[in-house]
ZADRENMAR-650113 format. One record per residue (C-alpha): residue in three letters; x, z, y. Coordinates in steps of 0.5 Angstrom, whole numbers, padded with zeros to 4 digits, always signed. Each point is the difference from the previous one (the first is absolute). Layout:
BEGIN
ALAXZY...
***
This chain:
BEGIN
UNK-0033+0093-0045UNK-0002+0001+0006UNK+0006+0004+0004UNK+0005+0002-0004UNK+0007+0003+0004UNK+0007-0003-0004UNK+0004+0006+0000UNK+0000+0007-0003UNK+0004+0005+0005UNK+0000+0007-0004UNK+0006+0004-0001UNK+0000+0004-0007UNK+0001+0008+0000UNK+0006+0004-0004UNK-0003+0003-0005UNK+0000+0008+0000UNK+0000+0005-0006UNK-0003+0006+0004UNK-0007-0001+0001UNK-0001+0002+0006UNK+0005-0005+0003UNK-0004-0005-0005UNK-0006+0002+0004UNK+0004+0000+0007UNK+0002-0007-0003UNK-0007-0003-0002UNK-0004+0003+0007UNK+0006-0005+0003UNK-0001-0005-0004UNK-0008+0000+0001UNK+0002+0000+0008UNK+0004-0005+0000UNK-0005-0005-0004UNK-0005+0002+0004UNK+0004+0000+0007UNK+0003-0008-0002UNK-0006-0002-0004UNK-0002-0005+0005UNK+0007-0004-0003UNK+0001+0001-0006UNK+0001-0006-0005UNK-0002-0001-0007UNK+0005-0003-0003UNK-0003-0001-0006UNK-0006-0003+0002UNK+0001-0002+0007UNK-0007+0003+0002UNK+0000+0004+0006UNK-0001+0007+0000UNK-0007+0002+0004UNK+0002+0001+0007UNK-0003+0004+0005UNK-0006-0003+0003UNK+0000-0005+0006UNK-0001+0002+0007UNK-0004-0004+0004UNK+0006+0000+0005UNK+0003-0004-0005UNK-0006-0004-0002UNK+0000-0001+0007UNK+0007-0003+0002UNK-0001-0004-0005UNK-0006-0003+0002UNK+0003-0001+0007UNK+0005-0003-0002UNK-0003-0005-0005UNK-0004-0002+0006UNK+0005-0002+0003UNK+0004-0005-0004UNK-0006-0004-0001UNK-0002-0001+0008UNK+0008-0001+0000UNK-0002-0006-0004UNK-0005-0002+0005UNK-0006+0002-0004UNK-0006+0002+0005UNK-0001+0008+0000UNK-0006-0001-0005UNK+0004-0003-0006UNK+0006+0005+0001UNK-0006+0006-0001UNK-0004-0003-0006UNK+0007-0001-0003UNK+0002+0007+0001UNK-0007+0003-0004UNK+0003-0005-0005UNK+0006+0003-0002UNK+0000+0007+0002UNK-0007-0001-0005UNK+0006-0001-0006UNK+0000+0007-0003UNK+0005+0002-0005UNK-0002+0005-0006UNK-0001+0006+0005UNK-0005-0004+0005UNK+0006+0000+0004UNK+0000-0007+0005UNK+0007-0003-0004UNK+0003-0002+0005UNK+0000+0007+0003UNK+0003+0002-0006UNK+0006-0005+0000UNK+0002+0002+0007UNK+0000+0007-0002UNK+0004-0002-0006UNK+0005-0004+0004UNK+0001+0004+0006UNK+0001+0006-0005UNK+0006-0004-0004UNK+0003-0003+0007UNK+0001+0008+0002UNK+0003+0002-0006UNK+0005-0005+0001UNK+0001+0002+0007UNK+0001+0006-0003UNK+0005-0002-0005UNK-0005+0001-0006UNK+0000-0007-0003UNK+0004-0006+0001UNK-0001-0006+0003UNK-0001-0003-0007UNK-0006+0005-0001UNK-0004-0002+0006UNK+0001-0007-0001UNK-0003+0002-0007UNK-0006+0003+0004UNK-0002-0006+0005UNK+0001-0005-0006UNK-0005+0004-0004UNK-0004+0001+0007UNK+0000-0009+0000UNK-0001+0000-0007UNK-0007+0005+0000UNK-0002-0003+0007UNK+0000-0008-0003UNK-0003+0002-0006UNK-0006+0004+0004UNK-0001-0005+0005UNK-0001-0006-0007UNK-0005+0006-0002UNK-0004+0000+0007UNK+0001-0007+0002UNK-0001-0006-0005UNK+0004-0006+0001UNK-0004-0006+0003UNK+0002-0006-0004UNK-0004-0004+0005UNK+0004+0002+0005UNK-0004+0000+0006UNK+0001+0009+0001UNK+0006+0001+0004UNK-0003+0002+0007UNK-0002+0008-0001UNK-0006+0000+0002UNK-0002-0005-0006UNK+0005+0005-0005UNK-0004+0006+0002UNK-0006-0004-0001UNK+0000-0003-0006UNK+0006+0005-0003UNK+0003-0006-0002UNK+0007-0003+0003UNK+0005-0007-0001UNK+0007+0001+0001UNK+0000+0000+0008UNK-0005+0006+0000UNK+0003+0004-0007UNK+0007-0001+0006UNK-0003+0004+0005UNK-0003+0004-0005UNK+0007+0003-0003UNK+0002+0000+0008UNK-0005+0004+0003UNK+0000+0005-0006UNK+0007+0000-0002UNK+0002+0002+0008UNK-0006+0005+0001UNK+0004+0004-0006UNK+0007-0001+0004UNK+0002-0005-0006UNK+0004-0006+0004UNK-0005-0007-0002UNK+0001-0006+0003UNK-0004-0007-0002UNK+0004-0005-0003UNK-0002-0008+0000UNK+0002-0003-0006UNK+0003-0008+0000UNK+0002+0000-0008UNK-0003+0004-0005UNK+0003+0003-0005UNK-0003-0004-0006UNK-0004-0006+0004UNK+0006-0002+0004UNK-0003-0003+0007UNK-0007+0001+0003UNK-0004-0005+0004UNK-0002+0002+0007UNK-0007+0001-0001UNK+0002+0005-0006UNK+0004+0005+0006UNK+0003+0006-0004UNK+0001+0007+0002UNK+0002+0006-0003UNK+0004+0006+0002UNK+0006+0004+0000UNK+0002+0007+0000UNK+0007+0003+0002UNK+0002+0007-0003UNK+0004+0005+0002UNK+0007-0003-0004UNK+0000-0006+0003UNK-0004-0004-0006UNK-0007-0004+0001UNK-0006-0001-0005UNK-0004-0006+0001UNK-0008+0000-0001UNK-0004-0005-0002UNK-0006+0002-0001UNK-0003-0007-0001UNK-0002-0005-0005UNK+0004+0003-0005UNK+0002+0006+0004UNK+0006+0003-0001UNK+0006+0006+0003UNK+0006-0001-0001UNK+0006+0005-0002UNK+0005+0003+0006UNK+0005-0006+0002UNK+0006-0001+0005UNK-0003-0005+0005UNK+0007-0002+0001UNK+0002+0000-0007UNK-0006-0004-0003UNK-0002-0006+0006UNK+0005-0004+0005UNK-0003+0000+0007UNK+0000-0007+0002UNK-0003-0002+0007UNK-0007+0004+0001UNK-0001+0001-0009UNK+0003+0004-0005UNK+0001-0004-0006UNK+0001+0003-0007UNK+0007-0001-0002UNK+0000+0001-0008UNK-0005-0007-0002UNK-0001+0004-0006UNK-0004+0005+0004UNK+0001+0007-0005UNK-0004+0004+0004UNK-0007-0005+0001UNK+0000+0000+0008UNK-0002-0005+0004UNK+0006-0006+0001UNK+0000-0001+0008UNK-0004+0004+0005UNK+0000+0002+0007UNK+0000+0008+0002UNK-0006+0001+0006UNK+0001+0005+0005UNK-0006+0002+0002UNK-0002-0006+0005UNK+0002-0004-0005UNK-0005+0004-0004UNK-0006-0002+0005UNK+0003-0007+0002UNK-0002-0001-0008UNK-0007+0002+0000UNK+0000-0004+0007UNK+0002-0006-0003UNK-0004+0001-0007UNK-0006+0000+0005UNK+0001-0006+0003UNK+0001-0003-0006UNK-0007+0002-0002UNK-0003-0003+0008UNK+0004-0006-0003UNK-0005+0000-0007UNK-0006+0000+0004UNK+0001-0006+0006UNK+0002+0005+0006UNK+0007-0002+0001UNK+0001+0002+0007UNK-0002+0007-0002UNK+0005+0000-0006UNK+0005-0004+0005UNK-0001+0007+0004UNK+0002+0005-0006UNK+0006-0005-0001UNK+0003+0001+0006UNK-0001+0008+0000UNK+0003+0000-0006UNK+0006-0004+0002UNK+0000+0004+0006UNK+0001+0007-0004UNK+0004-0003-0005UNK+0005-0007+0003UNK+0003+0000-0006UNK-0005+0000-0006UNK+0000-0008-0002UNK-0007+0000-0002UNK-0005+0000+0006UNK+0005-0005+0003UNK-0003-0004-0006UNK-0007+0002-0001UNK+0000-0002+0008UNK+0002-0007-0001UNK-0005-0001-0005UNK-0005+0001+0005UNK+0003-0004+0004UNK+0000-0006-0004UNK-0008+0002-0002UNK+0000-0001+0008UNK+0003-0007-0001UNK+0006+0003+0004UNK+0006-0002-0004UNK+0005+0001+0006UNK-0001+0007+0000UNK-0001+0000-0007UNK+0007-0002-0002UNK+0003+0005+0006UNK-0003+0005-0004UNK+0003-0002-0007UNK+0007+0000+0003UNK-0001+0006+0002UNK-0002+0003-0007UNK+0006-0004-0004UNK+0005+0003+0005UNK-0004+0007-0002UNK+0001-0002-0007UNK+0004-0005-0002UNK-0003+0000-0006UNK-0007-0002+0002UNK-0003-0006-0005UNK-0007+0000+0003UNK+0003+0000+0007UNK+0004-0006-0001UNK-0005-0004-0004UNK-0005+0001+0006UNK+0004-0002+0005UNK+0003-0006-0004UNK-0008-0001+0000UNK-0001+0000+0007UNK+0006-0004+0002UNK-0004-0005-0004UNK-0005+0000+0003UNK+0003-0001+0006UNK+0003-0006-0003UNK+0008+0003-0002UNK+0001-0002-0006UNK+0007+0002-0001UNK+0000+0007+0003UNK-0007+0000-0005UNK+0004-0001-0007UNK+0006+0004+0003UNK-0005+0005+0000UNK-0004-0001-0006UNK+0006+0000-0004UNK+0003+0006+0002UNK-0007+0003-0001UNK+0001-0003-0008UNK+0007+0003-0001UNK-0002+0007+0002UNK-0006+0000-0003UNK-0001-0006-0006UNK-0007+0003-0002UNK-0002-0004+0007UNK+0002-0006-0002UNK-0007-0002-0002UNK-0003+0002+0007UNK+0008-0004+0003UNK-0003-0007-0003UNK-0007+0000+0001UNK+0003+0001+0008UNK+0005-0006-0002UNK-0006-0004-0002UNK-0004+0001+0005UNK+0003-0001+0005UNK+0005-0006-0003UNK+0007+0003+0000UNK+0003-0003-0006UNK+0003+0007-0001UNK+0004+0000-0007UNK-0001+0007-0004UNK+0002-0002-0006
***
């Protein structure tokens, strides 16, 4: 299914013996089907009935307003128009571009409920679908990138293939065109694989609905979309986190996240570009794209941390230790933060503050602790870990 609307709005008809009034009855009914066909629901099979033909006005808007929001995420004038020929090339059954359809469906069902035609509830029903036919068509489209190199969007409309950070950005721009209400999320803890390394930097997505409830989006490497939750009622917001209160994670949602605005959203993709300078040897060029991210986002741990890596390629471990402290005060919890500066105090011949470090590294995270001892070895720490 390509479109679908996810309520039935038709008032039944009392039936009448004379048939003239049965006719007088049947002629309205027509009337009102026709009149209102443009939101009527299948109930049974969630399928939308044929709506009226999209005016290029609306084609129009909507291509003007996907336009924006990819320049808002400082993609060049370029990117944003090959991105709107994608996606305004995703049809539905009638040839309609389907995210058209969505908008159309979704301000019908926001205009009944002004109206008091559907509840709360039923609108929210509606965008939770819209998320849901939105996230599978985007898989549809776009395949997952396991080589994790496409996350800027001229890569992803290129080779219609996408890592977490461009699968984000995806469901974001999509999802907002639509009037959904989408925001990146940078996940710290998955919900299976518990804490992930820097270098393997996650992304997904949140949608807000109507009723106050969010559904997480993951569309990458499993994929996933989870079932509406109370944020407030599932996590504990601890520092800059969300962190999941139940360990036994019912609903299969990511254990600690961080909810990006739309700046946080662009610092990510900064900071995932300076990783990649950092790959290829062009450290002041990463070092620039860590502090734009920083600027935009002051309170995301991770450039902190990705900056003082290339500080300690440049062979400075002062400003290096500046910036791990500063991700450890972001993220109290940060394991690789702590290991690297216990290096670099190392390196600089503090033996003390380097085991403090590298032990708290292990006690956070004791998968580390191989990597602990091979730092302890090399630089003759006699750190005990058993």
């Amino acid at each position: 299914m390509d479109a679908f609307i996810a309520y039935k709005h038709i008032g039944g008809l009392k039936a009448y013996r004379k048939p003239i009034v049965a006719a007088i009855t049947i002629a309205l009914l027509i009337g009102i089907f026709v009149g209102n066909l443009q939101h009527v629901y299948a109930a049974t099979t969630n399928e939308p009935a044929k709506i009226s033909a999209t005016s290029s006005t609306e084609t129009e808007e909507l291509s003007k307003r996907i336009n924006q929001l990819v320049k808002e995420l400082e993609y060049p004038d370029k990117v944003a128009e090959d991105f709107v020929t994608m996606v305004m090339g995703w049809k539905d059954a009638q040839g309609e571009p389907v995210l058209v359809a969505w908008k159309k469906s979704l301000n019908q069902a926001r205009q009944d409920y002004k109206e008091a035609k559907i509840s709360k509830a039923e609108l929210a029903k509606v965008e939770e679908n819209i998320a849901k036919e939105l996230s599978q068509r985007i898989q549809k489209e776009i395949s997952p990138d396991f080589s994790k190199k496409f996350f800027d969007l001229a890569d992803v409309i290129k080779h219609k293939q996408a890592q977490c950070l461009g699968y984000s950005q995806l469901v974001y721009i999509a999802g907002n065109s639509v009037g959904l209400s989408v925001q990146a999320i940078g996940v710290v803890e998955l919900m299976t694989l518990g804490l992930l390394p820097p270098e393997a930097a996650h992304t997904g997505s949140i949608v807000s609905l109507t009723d106050g409830r969010r559904m997480m989006v993951d569309l990458v490497p499993e994929g996933f979309i989870s079932k509406p939750f109370i944020i407030e009622e599932e996590f504990t917001k601890v520092g800059n986190y969300w962190e999941l209160k139940d360990k036994t994670n019912p609903l299969g949602i990511h254990r600690r996240i961080q909810i990006y605005e739309r700046n946080g959203l662009i610092a990510a993709i900064y900071s995932r570009r300076g990783t990649v300078y950092s790959g290829l040897g062009q450290l002041p060029e990463a070092i620039s794209d860590y502090n734009k991210a920083i600027k935009l986002n002051p309170k995301f741990a991770e450039p902190y941390y990705n900056r003082g890596n290339a500080y300690v390629k440049l062979g400075q471990p002062t400003q290096a230790i500046s910036d791990f402290a500063k991700a450890i005060e972001l993220n109290p919890k940060y394991a690789e933060a702590y290991s690297n500066r216990g290096t670099a105090y190392a390196f600089l011949g503090k033996p003390e503050q380097a085991k403090k470090d590298l032990l708290k590294s292990v006690e956070l995270n004791p998968a580390s602790k191989a990597l602990v001892k091979r730092i302890s070895d090399h630089f003759k720490l006699d750190l005990r870990l058993d």
